[in-house]
C-alpha positions in Angstrom: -56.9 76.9 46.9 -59.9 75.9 44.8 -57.6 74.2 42.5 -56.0 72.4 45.3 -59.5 71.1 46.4 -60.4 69.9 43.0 -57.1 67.6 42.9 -57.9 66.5 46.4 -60.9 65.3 45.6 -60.5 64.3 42.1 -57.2 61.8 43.4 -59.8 60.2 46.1 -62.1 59.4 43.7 -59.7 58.1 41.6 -57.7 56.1 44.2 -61.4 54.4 45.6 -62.2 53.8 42.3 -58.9 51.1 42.4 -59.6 50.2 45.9 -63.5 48.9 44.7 -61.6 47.8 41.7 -59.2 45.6 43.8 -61.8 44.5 45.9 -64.2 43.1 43.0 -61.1 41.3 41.6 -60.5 39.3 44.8 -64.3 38.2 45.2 -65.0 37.3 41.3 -60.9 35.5 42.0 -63.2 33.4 44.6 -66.2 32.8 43.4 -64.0 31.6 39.7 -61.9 29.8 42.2 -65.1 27.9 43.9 -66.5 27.6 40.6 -63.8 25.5 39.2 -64.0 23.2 42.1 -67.5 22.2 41.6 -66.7 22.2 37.9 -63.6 19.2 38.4 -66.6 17.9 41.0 -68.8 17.6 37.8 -71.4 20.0 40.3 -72.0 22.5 37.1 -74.9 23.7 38.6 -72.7 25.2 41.9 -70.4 25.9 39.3 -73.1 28.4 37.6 -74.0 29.4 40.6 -70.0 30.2 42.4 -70.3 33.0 39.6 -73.9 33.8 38.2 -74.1 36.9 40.7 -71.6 38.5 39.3 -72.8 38.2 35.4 -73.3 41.6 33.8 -73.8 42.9 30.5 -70.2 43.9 29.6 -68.4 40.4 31.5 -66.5 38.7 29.2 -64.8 36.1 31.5 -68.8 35.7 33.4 -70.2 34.7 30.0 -67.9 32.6 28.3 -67.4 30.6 31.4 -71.3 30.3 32.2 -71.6 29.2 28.1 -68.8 26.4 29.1 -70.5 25.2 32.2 -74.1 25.4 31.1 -72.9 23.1 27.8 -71.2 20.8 30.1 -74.5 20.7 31.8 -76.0 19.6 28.4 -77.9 23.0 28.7 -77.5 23.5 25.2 -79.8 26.5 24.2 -78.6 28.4 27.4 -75.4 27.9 26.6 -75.2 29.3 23.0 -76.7 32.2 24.5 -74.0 32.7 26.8 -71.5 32.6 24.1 -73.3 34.9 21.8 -72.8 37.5 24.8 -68.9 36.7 25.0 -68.8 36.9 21.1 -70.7 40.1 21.1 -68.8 41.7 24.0 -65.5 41.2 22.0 -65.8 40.2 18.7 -62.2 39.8 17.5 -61.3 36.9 19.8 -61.8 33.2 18.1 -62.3 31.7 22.0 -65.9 32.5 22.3 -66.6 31.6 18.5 -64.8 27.9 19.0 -67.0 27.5 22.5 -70.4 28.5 20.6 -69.9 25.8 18.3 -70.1 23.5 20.9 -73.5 23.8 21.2 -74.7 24.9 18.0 -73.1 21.2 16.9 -75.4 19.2 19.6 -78.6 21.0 18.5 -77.4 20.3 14.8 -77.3 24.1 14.2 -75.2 23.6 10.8 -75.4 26.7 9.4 -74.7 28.2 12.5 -71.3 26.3 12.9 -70.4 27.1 9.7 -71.0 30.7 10.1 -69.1 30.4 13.2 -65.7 28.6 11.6 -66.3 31.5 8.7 -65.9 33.6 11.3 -62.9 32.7 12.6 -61.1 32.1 9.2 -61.8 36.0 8.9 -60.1 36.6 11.7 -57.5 33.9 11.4 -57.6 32.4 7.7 -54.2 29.8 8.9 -57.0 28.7 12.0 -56.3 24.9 11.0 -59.1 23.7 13.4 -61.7 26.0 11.8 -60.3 25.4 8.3 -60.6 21.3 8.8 -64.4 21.9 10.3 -65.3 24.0 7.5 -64.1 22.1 5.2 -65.5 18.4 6.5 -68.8 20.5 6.7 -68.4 21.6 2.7 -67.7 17.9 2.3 -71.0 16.4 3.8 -72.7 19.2 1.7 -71.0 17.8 -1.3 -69.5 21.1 -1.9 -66.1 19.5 -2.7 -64.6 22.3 -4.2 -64.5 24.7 -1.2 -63.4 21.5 1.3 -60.3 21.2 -0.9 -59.0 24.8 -0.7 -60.1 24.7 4.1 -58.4 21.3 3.5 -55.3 22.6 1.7 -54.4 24.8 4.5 -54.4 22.1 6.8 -51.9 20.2 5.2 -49.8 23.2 4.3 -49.8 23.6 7.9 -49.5 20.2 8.7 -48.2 18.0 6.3 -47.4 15.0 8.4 -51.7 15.4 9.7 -53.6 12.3 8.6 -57.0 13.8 8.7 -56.3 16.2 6.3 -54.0 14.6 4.1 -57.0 12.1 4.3 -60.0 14.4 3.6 -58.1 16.4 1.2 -57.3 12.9 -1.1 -61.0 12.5 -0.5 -62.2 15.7 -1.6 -59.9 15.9 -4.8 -61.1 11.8 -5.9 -64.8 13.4 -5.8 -63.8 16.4 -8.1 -62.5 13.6 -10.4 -58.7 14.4 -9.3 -57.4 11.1 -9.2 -53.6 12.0 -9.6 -54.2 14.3 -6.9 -55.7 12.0 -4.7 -53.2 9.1 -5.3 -50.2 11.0 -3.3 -52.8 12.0 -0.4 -53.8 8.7 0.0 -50.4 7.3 -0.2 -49.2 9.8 2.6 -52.5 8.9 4.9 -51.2 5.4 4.8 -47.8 6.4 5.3 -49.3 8.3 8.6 -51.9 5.6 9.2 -51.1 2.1 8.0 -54.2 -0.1 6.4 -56.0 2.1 7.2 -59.5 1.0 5.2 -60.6 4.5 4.3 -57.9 5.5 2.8 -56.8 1.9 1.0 -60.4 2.3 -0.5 -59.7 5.9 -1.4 -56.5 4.5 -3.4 -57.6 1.2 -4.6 -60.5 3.7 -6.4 -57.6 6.1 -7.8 -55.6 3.2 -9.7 
């Protein structure tokens, strides 16, 4: 009879648990709901505000979403802290990682957005967004040699891609590899016509 008792009581438990559960669901499906109204209304401060009650240490969807909407709200320093959280509550997932360096680019965080794309390229070395980033980054730091191999994937992914056909010609002319260059270039403007970048690029590899 006492085991009876325990099961009683351990299935009510159990089935209020769902029933709060469910009920949670439907009000964070609101406020979400209300906050992407006032989001497409360009209100980002209701938007923050639909769901801020229901942030909590261990929210994924609350603190990615409040990192989106306080960067749309050009909150930049609240909204890289938002996205640490996300990042932090599930580090595998490249989501958060592309949204921090949304931020981290208008306060001209570098390092940080690097770190960030380094990241991801861990977690997803064929990331062609991340690999082109990192590698235009490695380019403005002159450090042409790692922007050719980001920049390779990119064009082994996409071959038919201007902007990396482009940067990678780029990249290899500053190493001094003009026969490698010379076919980038040639595609670029194959993708792009006149374009003046790349006509320059070429013009300097004959």
């Amino acid at each position: 009879m006492e085991i009876l008792k325990k099961t009683f009581i351990a299935v009510f438990l159990i089935l209020l648990v769902i029933r709060l559960q469910a009920q949670t669901n439907v009000v964070l499906q609101k406020a979400f709901h209300n906050s992407y109204a006032n989001e497409q209304n360009k209100n980002y401060i209701a938007a923050i505000n639909d769901i801020y009650p229901y942030l909590s240490d261990n929210s994924y969807e609350v603190n990615i979403r409040l990192g989106w909407l306080h960067y749309l709200n050009k909150n930049y320093t609240a909204s890289q802290s938002y996205y640490q959280k996300a990042i932090s509550i599930k580090p595998g997932a490249i989501e958060a990682k592309f949204g921090y360096v949304k931020p981290l680019s208008f306060l001209q965080s570098w390092d940080k957005v690097l770190e960030q794309y380094l990241a991801i390229l861990r977690i997803d070395p064929q990331n062609a967004q991340a690999n082109y980033w990192a590698g235009v980054i490695y380019y403005n730091r002159k450090q042409y040699d790692a922007a050719i191999r980001c920049f390779k994937v990119v064009v082994t992914l996409y071959p038919f891609d201007y902007d990396g056909n482009h940067m990678l010609a780029w990249s290899s002319l500053m190493t001094g590899k003009k026969a490698d260059a010379k076919p980038l270039f040639e595609r670029a403007l194959i993708i792009k016509p006149a374009d003046a970048s790349s006509t320059d690029g070429l013009n300097r590899c004959n």
